[in-house]
LUMRODO-561760 format. One line per 10 residues: number of its first residue (from 1); their letters; for each residue x, y, z of C-alpha. Coordinates in Angstrom, 1 decimal. Layout:
# LUMRODO-561760
NUM = A = X Y Z; ...
This chain:
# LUMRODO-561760
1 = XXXXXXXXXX = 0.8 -9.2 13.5; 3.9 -8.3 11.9; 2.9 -4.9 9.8; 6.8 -4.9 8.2; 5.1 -8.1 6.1; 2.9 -7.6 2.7; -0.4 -5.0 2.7; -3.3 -7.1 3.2; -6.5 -6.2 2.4; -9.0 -4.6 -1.0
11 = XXXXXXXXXX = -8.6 -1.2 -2.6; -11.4 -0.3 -4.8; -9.3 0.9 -7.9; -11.2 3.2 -10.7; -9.7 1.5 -13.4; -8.8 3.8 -16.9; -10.1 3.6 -19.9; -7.8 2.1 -22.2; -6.2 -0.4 -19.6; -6.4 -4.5 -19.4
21 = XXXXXXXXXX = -7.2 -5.7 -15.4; -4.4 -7.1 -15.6; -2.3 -3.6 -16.6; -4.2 -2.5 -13.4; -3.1 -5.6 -10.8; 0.4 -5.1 -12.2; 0.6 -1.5 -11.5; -0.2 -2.2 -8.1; 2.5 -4.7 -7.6; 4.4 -2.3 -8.8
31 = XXXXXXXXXX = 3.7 0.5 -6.1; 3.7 -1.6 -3.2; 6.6 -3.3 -4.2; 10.0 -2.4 -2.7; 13.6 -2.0 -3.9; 15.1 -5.2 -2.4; 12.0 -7.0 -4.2; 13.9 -8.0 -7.7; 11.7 -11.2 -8.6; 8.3 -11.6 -8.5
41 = XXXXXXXXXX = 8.0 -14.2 -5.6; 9.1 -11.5 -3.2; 6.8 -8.9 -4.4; 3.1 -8.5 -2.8; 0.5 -10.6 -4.4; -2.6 -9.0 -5.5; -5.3 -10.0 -8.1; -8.8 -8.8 -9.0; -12.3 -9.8 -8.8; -13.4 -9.3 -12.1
51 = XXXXXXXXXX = -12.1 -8.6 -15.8; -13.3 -5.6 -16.9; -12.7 -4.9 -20.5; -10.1 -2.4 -21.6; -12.6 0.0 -22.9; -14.1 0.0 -19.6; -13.6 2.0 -16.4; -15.1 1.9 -13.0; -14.5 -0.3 -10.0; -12.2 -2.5 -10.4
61 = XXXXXXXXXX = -11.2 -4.1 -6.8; -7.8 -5.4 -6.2; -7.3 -7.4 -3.4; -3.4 -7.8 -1.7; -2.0 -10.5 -0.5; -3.7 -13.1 2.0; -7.0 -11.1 0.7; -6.1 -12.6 -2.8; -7.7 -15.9 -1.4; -11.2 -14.7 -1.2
71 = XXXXXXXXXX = -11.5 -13.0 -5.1; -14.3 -15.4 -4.9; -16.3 -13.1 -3.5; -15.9 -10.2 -5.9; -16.0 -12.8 -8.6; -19.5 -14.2 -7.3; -20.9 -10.8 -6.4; -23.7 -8.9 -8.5; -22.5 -5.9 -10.5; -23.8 -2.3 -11.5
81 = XXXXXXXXXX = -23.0 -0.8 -15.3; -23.4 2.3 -16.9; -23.2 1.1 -20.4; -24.3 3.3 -23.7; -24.2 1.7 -27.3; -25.2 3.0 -30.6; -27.8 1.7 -32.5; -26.2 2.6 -35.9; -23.5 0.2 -36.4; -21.8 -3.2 -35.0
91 = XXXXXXXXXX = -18.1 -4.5 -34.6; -16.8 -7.7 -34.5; -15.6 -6.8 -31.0; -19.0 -5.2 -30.0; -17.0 -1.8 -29.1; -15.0 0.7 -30.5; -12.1 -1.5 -30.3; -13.1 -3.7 -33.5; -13.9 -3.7 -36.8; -16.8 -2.3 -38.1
101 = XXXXXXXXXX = -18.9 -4.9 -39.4; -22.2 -3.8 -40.1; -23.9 -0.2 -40.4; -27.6 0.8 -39.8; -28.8 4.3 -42.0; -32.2 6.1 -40.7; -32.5 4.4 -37.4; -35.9 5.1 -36.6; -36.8 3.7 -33.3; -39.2 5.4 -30.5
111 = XXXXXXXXXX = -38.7 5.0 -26.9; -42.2 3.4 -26.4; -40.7 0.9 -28.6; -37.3 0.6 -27.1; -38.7 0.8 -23.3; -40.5 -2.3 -24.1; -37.7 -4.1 -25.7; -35.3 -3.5 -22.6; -38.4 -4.9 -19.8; -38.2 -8.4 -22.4
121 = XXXXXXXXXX = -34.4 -8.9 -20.8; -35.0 -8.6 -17.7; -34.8 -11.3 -15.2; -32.8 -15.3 -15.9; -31.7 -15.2 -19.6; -29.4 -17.4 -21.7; -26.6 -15.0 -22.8; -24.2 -15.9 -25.7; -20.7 -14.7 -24.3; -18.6 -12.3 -27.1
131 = XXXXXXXXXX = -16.0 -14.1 -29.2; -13.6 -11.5 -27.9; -13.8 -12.4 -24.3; -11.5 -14.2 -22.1; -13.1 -17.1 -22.2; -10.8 -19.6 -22.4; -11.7 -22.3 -25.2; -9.4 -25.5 -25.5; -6.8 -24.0 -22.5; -6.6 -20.5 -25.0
141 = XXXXXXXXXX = -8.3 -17.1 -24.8; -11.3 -16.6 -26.8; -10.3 -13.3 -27.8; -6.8 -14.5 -29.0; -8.2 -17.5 -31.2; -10.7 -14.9 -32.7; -7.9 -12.3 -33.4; -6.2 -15.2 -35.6; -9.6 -15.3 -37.4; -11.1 -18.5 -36.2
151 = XXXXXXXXXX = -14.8 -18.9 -35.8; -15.0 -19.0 -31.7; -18.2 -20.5 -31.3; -19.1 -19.8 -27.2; -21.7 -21.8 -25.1; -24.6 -19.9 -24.0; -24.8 -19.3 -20.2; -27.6 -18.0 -17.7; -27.2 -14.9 -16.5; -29.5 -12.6 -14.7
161 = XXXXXXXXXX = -30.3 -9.0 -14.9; -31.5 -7.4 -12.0; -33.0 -4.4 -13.1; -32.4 -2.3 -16.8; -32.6 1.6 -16.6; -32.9 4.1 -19.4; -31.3 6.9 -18.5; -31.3 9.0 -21.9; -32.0 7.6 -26.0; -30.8 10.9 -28.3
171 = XXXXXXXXXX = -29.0 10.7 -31.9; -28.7 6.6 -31.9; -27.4 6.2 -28.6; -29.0 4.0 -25.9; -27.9 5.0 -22.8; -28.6 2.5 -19.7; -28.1 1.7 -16.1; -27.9 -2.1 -15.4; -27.3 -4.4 -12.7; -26.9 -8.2 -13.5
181 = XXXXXXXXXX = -25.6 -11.3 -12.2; -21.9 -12.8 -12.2; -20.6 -13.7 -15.9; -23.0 -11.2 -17.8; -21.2 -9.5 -20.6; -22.8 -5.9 -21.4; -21.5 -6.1 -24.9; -23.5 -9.3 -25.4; -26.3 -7.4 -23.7; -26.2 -4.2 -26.0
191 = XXXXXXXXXX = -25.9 -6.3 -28.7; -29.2 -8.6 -28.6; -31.0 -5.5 -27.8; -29.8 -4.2 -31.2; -30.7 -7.1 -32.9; -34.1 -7.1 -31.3; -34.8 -3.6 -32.7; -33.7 -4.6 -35.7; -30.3 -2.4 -35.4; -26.4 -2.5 -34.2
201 = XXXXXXXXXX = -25.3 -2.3 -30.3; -21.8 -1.2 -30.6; -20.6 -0.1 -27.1; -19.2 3.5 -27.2; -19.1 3.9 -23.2; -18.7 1.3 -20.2; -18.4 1.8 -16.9; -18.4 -0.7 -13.8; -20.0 1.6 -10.8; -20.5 -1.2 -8.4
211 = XXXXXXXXXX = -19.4 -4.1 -7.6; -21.4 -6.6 -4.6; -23.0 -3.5 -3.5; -20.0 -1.1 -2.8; -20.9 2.6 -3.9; -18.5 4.3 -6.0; -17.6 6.9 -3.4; -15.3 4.1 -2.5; -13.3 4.0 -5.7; -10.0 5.7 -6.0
221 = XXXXXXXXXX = -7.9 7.1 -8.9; -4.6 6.5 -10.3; -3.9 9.6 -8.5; -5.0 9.4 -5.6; -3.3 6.0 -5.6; 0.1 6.7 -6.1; 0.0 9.6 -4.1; -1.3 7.9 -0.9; -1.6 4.2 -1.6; -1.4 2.9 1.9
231 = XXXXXXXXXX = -4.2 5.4 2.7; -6.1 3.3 -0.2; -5.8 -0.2 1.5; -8.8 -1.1 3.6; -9.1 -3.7 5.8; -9.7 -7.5 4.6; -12.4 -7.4 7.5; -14.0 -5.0 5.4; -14.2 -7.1 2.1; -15.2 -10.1 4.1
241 = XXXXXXXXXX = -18.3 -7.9 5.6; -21.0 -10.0 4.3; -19.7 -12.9 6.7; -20.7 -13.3 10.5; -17.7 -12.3 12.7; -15.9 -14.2 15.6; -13.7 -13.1 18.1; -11.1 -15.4 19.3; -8.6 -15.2 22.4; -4.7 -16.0 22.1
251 = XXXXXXXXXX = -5.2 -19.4 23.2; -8.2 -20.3 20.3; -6.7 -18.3 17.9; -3.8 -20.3 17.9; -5.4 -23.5 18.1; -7.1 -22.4 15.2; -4.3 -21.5 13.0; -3.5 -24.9 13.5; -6.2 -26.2 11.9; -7.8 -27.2 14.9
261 = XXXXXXXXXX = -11.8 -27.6 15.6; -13.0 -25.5 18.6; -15.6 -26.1 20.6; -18.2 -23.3 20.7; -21.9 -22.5 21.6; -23.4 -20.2 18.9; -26.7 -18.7 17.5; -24.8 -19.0 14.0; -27.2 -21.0 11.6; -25.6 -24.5 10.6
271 = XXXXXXXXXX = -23.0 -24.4 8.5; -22.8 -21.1 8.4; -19.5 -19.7 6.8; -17.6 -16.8 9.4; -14.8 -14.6 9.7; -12.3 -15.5 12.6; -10.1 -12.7 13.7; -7.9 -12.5 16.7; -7.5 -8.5 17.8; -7.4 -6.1 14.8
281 = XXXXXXXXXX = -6.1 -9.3 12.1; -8.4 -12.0 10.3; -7.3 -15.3 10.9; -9.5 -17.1 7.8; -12.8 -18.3 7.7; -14.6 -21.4 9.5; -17.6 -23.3 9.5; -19.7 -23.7 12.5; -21.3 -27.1 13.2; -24.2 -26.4 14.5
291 = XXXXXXXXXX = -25.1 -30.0 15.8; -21.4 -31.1 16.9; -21.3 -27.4 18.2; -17.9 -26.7 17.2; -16.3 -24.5 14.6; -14.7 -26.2 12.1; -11.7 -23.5 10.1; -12.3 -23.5 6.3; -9.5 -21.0 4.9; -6.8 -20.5 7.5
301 = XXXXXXXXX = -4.4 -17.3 6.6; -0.6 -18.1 5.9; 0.5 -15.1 7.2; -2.1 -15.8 10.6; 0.3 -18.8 10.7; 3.6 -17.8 10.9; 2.5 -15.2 13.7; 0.9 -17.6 15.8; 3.0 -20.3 16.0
């Protein structure tokens, strides 16, 4: 395909503390944008797979343009934390960033006791999102309405945490490794566990180190980024790993950019969801139909398009 078009495809960006996601995405555009690009249709697209909060750092992938269309999967996609919180206070914002709203003297807690505490939130729990979130409630931010002072009341949700880790409990400070489901909030999670010891659970350090499985060997830095940010780019057949992968010829391939079904015999399971490449570029996703035997596109690339016409 034409490689003078948009960068396609996932870096894995080690967000910094003290940025939004959306500082992050934007930065990107940024870099990969070029001079002639003046407005912001011409510039790449990118967007992430995951608000992380602005406290936070870690893994933070970005996907660029046609990738953009499958954030689902980052979105959907179990994620790793190293989180630590103090026992002694709380904030209205459950981190650093708020107000202090409540403060603990002589925390006296043993590890027997706290060890216990984290095995009771383990596994499917009902988890009250923060106020300051980004939530939206009535087509607005949660965290915008509760900076105006308005009592943001937030639905409970289920979440899931996979497994909970102490790693180290010294002056106050609970220091854990967690990996949970989509749409858990670890300042929610440092929180209950405060008030189930009877304490705070302001969050003092967070850091994403995973996200769907990738290691954090994969991450790079604002650095390393802007000193070699093609270098950074990997593949979308990469973030679309999880999904079985077909092969097509010239002739499929553009039968199936079309939006046509394709006959095919397959040991693919029924309805089973696949990447569809042609050479070295994905051309979407399709469904195969396991009874009809054919395979049915689901998410055919624009870019796949206007190459294969």
């Amino acid at each position: 395909m034409n490689k003078n078009m948009h960068p396609c495809g996932v870096l894995f960006f080690d967000k910094p503390k003290g940025w939004t996601s959306r500082q992050a995405v934007n930065h990107v555009i940024r870099l990969f944008a070029k001079p002639e690009q003046k407005n912001r249709k011409q510039r790449p697209k990118a967007g992430h797979t995951g608000t992380l909060d602005p406290l936070a750092t870690g893994m933070l992938p970005i996907l660029l343009g046609d990738a953009t269309r499958f954030s689902e999967l980052g979105l959907n996609a179990e994620k790793c934390y190293e989180v630590i919180f103090d026992l002694s206070f709380q904030t209205n914002t459950l981190d650093l960033e708020g107000e202090q709203t409540a403060r603990f003297e002589n925390v006296d807690v043993l590890p027997e006791q706290l060890l216990s505490v984290l095995k009771d939130f383990e596994g499917e729990k009902l988890q009250t999102p923060p106020s300051f979130s980004a939530i939206r409630v009535d087509g607005q931010r949660a965290h915008t309405l509760a900076r105006q002072g308005q009592d943001v009341q937030l639905q409970a949700r289920q979440i899931e945490i996979k497994s909970i880790e102490l790693v180290s409990f010294v002056d106050n400070k609970v220091h854990l490794s967690v990996a949970c489901s989509k749409g858990t909030y670890i300042r929610s999670l440092a929180r209950d566990i405060g008030e189930k010891l009877g304490y705070g659970g302001c969050v003092t350090m967070l850091r994403r180190t995973s996200t769907g499985g990738w290691p954090q060997q994969m991450m790079v830095n604002l650095e390393e980024l802007e000193e070699k940010k093609e270098a950074c780019i990997l593949p979308l057949q990469i973030w679309l790993r999880d999904l079985p992968a077909i092969m097509l010829k010239e002739l499929d391939a553009k039968r199936f950019v079309q939006g046509q079904r394709l006959p095919m015999v397959s040991e693919l399971p029924d309805q089973a969801l696949s990447c569809v490449s042609f050479g070295s570029d994905v051309l979407g996703t399709a469904v195969y139909d396991a009874g009809k035997q054919v395979l049915q596109p689901a998410r055919v690339l624009p870019s796949a398009q206007k190459e294969l016409k």
